[in-house]
C-alpha positions in Angstrom: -3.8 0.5 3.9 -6.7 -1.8 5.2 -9.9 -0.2 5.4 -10.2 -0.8 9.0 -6.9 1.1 9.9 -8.1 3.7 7.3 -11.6 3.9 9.4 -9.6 3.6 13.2 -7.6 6.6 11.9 -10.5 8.6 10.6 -11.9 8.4 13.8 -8.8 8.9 15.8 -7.8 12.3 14.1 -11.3 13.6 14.2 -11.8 12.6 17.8 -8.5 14.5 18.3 -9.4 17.7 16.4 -13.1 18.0 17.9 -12.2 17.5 21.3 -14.8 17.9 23.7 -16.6 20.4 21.5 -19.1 18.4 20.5 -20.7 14.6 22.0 -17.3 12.1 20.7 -19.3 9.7 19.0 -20.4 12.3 16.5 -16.7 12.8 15.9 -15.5 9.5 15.8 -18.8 8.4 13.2 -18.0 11.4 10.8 -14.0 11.1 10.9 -14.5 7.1 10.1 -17.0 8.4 7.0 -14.1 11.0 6.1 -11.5 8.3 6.2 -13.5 5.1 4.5 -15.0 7.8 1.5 -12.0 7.4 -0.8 -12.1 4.0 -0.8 -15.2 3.8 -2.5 -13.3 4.2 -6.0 -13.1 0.0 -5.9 -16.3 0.3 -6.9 -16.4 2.2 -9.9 -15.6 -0.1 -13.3 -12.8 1.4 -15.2 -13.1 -0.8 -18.0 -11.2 -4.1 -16.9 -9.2 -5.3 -14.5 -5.5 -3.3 -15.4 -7.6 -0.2 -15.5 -9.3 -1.1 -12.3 -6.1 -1.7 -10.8 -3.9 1.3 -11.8 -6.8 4.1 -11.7 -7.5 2.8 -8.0 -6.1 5.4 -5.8 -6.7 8.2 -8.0 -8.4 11.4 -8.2 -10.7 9.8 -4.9 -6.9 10.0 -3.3 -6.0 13.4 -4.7 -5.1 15.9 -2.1 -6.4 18.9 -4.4 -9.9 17.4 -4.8 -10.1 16.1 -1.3 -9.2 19.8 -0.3 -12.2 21.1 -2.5 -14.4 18.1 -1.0 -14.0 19.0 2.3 -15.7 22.2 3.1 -19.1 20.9 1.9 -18.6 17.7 3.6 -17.9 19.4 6.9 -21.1 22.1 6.3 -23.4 19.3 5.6 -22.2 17.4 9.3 -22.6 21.2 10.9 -26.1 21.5 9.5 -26.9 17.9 10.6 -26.0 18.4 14.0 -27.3 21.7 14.6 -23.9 22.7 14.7 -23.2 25.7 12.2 -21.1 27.6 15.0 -18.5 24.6 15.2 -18.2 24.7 10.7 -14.6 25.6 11.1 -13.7 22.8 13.6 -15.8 20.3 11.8 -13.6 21.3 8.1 -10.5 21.3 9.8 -11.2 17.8 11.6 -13.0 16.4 8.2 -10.1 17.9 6.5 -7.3 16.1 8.1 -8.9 13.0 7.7 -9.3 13.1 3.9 -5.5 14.3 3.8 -4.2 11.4 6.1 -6.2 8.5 4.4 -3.9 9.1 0.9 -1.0 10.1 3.1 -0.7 6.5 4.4 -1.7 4.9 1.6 1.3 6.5 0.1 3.4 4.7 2.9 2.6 1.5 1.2 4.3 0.2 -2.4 0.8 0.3 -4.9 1.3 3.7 -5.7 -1.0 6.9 -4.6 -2.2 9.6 -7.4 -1.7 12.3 -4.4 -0.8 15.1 -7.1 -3.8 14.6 -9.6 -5.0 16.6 -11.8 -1.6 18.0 -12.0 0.4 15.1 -12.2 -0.3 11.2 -12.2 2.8 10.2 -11.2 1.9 6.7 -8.3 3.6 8.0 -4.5 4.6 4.9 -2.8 7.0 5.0 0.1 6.7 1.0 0.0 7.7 0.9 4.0 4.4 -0.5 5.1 2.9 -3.7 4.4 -1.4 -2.9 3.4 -2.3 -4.8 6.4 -0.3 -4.9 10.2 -1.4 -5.0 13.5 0.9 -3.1 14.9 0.2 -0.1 13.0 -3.5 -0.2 13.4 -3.7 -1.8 17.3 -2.9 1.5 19.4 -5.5 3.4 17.2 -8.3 0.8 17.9 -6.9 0.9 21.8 -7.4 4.4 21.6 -10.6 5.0 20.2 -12.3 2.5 22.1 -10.9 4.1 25.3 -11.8 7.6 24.6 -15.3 6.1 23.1 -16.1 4.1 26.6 -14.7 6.8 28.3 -17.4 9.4 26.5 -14.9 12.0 25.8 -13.4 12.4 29.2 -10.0 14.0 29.8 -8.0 10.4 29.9 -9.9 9.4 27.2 -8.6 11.7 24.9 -5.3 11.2 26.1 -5.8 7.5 25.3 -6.5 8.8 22.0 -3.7 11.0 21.7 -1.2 8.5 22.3 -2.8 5.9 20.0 -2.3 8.3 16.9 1.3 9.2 18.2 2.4 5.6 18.3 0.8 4.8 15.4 2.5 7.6 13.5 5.9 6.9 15.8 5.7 3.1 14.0 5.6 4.7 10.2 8.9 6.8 11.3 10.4 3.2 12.3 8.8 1.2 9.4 11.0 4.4 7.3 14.0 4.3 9.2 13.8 -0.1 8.9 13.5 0.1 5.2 16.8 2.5 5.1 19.1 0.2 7.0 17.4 -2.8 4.9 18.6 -1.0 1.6 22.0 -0.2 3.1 22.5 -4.4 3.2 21.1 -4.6 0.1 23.1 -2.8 -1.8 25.9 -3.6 0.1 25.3 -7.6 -0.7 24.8 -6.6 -4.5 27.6 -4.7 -5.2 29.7 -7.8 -3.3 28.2 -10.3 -5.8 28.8 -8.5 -8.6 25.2 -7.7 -9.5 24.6 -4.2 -11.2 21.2 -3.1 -10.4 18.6 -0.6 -12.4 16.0 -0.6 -10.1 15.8 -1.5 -6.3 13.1 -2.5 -4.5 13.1 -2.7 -0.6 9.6 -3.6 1.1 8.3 -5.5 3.8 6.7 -8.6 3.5 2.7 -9.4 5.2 1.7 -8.1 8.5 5.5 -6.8 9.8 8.4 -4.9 9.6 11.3 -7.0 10.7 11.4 -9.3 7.5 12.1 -7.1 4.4 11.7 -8.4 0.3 14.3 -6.9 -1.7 14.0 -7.1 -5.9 16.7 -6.0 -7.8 16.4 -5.5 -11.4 19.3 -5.8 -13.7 18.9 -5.9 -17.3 16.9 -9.5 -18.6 17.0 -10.5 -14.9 15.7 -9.7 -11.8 17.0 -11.0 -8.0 14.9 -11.5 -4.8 16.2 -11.7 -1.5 15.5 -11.5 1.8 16.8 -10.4 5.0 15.0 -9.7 8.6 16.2 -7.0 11.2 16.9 -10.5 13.0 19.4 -12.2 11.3 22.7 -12.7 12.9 24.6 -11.0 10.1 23.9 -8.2 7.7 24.5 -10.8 4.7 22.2 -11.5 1.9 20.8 -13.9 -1.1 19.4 -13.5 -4.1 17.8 -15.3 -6.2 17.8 -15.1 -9.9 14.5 -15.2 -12.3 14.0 -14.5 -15.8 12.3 -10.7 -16.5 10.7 -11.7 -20.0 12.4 -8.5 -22.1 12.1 -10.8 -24.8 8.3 -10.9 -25.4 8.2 -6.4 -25.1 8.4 -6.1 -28.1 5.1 -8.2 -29.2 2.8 -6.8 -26.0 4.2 -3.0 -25.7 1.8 -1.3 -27.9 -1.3 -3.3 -25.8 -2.8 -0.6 -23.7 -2.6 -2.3 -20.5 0.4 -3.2 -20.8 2.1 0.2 -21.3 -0.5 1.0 -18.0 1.1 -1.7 -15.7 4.8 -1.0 -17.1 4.8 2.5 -16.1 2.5 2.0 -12.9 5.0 -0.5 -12.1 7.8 2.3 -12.2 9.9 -0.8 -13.8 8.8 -3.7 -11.7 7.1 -6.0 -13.9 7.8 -9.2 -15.5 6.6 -11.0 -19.0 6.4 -14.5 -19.3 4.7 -17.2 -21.4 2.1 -20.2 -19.6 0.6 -22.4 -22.2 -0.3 -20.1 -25.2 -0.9 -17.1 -23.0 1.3 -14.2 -22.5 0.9 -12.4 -18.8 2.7 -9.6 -17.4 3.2 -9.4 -12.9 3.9 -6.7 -11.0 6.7 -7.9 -8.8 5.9 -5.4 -6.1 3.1 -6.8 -4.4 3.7 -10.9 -3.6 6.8 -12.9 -4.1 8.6 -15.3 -6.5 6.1 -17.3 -8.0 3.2 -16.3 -6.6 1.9 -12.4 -6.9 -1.3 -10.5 -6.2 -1.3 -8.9 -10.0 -0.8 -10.9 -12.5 -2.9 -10.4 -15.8 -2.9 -12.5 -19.0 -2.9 -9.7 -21.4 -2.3 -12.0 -24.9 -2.4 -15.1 -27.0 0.6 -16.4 -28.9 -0.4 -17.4 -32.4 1.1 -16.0 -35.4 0.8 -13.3 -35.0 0.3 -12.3 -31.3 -3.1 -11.9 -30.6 -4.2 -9.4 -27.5 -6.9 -10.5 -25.5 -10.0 -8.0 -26.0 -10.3 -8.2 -22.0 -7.3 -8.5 -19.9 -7.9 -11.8 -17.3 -6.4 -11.3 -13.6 -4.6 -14.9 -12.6 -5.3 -16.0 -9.0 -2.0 -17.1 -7.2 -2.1 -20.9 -6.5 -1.2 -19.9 -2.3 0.0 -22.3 0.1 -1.1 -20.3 3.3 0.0 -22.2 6.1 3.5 -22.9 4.4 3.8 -19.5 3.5 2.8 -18.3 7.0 5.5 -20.8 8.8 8.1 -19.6 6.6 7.2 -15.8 7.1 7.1 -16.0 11.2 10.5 -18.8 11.0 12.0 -16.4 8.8 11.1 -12.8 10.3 13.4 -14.5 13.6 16.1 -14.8 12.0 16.5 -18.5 11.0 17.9 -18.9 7.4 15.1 -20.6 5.1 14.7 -20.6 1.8 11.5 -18.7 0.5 8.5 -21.4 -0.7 8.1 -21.7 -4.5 
């Protein structure tokens, strides 16, 4: 998620744990440290940009090191505050904050290294966009009332019920995605499409209007469908997956990176005299946050020694217009 919902529910959980124990703007400071220290892994260089990309939410998002991390976290904020007799409180607090940050982060499609060093495999739930206001509004209501309030009874209630709507709206973003696939599958297996893969996530800021991508052999569909729409019915469209040009970029390093970070969703294509593989995951049809050109076609292929990220050429107005249009139900097709 966003860093500011990561750092609202930092505070919020550490707030909650502390209570009135000790003065709650030493809470809410330390519990948004807690939550914005795994983040920091953006700014380590892996190498170039696919690495940077796929070794993001790593061992900084590993529940085993962030377990190990947290007891001399907490003893340095006892021994700051004068507060050795409250260690236990502070660990549990600065604990539950290091373990939430990867657990919502995991609730989102990029894929989160929660079981490192043991396994690498990228969690991602892919039920919450990276950025919506709903999510992150009741814990900013919250923690500013319980902050104004300096700790007082209501205030902590305020806060309370901010992190149990907020965590209430992951249940329904969960539930949403379910029904969504139910339609989905439903609409596929009606026309005729066989899918490998299915992918069912929401698109920016929301959870009423859902992208669904369907892979099926050289092919892949996207559709979409909003909680809104008058009947459970859905198209697709059809695009071009690139199998084709596996063969000449599958032993390039990055590639076999994004194709198994990717868990599948990927596609290869040509532009010009440059080969470039997207993760289909994060963006929509033609336009997508990662898109690297990994290659040059010459005889033979040549790979690039540094892999180039592509900006997507966005139309944001359009694309916002068609998103809120869309999300209420009205039948549009998708910009391209």
């Amino acid at each position: 998620m966003d860093s500011l919902s990561q750092l609202a529910l930092g505070a919020a959980v550490s707030v909650a744990v502390m209570g009135r124990r000790t003065a709650v703007w030493k809470a809410a400071l330390w519990g948004a440290v807690a939550g914005t220290l795994p983040d920091l892994d953006v700014l380590i260089d892996q190498g170039d940009v696919i690495r940077n990309m796929v070794l993001h939410r790593g061992a900084s998002h590993a529940l085993f090191w962030l377990t190990l991390f947290s007891l001399p976290l907490a003893a340095l904020v006892a021994r700051l505050h004068g507060e050795w007799g409250l260690l236990r409180r502070w660990w549990l607090a600065i604990w539950l904050v290091l373990m939430t940050h990867p657990l919502l982060d995991a609730m989102t499609v990029y894929g989160t290294q929660l079981a490192l060093p043991f396994s690498n495999y990228p969690f991602g739930v892919g039920s919450m966009f990276i950025i919506d206001p709903l999510y992150t509004l009741p814990l900013l209501v919250g923690l500013t009332w319980v902050l104004v309030a300096r700790g007082g009874h209501q205030g902590l209630m305020v806060n309370g019920i901010g992190l149990l709507l907020s965590t209430a709206y992951l249940a329904w973003s969960f539930a949403a995605q379910q029904q969504v696939t139910q339609v989905a599958r439903a609409a596929l297996v009606q026309q005729g499409i066989v899918v490998e893969h299915l992918l069912v996530t929401p698109t920016p800021f929301n959870t009423v209007l859902w992208r669904v991508v369907a892979m099926a052999g050289d092919e892949y569909h996207e559709g979409f469908y909003s909680l809104l729409d008058a009947q459970p019915k859905m198209a697709f469209d059809r695009f071009p997956r690139g199998n084709a040009l596996a063969v000449e970029l599958q032993s390039i390093d990055g590639v076999q990176r994004l194709m198994a970070f990717t868990k599948g969703f990927y596609k290869l294509e040509q532009r010009g005299s440059r080969l470039l593989i997207s993760d289909l995951r994060m963006g929509q049809e033609p336009n997508y946050s990662f898109t690297f050109a990994v290659a040059e076609r010459h005889s033979p292929t040549v790979a690039l020694a540094q892999p180039e990220q592509i900006t997507a050429a966005l139309d944001v107005p359009r694309s916002l217009d068609w998103l809120w249009r869309r999300a209420l139900g009205e039948r549009l097709a998708p910009p391209r």
